[in-house]
N, C-alpha and C positions, 0 to 999 in steps of 0.2 A: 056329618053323622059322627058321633064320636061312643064310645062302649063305657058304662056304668061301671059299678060291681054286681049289680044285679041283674045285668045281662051277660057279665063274666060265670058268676053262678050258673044262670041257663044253659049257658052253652056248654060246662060243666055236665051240669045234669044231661045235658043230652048227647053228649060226647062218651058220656059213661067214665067220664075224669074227679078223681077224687086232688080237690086246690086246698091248699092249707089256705085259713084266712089269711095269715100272714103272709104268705106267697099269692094273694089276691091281689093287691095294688101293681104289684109289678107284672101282671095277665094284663090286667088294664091299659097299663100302660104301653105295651107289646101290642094287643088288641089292636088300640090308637093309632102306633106306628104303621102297620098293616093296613088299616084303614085309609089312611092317608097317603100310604104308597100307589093305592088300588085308584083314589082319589087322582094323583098324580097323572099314571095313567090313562083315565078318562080323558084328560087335557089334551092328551097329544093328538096332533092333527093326521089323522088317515088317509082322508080325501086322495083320491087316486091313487091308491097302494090295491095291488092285488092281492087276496087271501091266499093264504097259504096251505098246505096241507103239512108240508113239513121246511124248517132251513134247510135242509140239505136238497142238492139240484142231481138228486141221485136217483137211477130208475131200480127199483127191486125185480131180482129175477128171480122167475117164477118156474117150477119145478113143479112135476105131473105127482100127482098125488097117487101111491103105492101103497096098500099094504104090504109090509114084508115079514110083520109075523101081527097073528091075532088070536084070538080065544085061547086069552090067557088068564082067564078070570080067575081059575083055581090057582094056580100060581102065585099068582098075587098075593090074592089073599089069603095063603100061608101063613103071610108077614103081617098080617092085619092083628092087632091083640083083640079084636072082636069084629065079625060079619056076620050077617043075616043079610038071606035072599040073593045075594051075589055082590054088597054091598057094604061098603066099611060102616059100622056104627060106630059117632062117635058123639059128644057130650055135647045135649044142646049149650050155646052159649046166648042166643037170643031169647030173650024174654015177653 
């Protein structure tokens, strides 16, 4: 599988990334490299390896869950430059 420039475009567009044309071939070509890393990858042999959850062989301790302060909602949003309903309003950015 390798990336066009009009799959560089695409993925632009839906990235919400504005590419100069002239900084097009070198997405492409980055794209490519990516690709063929992930390609790379695929290759290697698993067969009897156990999944992981994380590298590290470390166990997390776990701490009783406390409120120690709450209903601070006025407080807060003091600091808010706009709330409504108990809630920060702020600028849609999804269209």
């Amino acid at each position: 599988m390798s990336v066009d420039t009009q799959t560089v475009r695409k993925i632009a567009y839906l990235s919400h990334l504005r590419i100069d044309d002239d900084k097009m071939t070198a997405f492409e070509a980055e794209f490519n490299k990516i690709i063929d890393w992930v390609q790379q990858l695929n290759e290697v042999n698993t067969d009897n390896v156990e999944p992981l959850v994380s590298v590290n062989d470390t166990k997390l301790t776990l701490r009783a869950d406390k409120v120690v302060e709450g209903n601070q909602a006025d407080k807060i949003l003091k600091n808010a430059p706009l709330a409504e309903y108990d809630y920060f309003v702020v600028p849609k950015v999804v269209e």
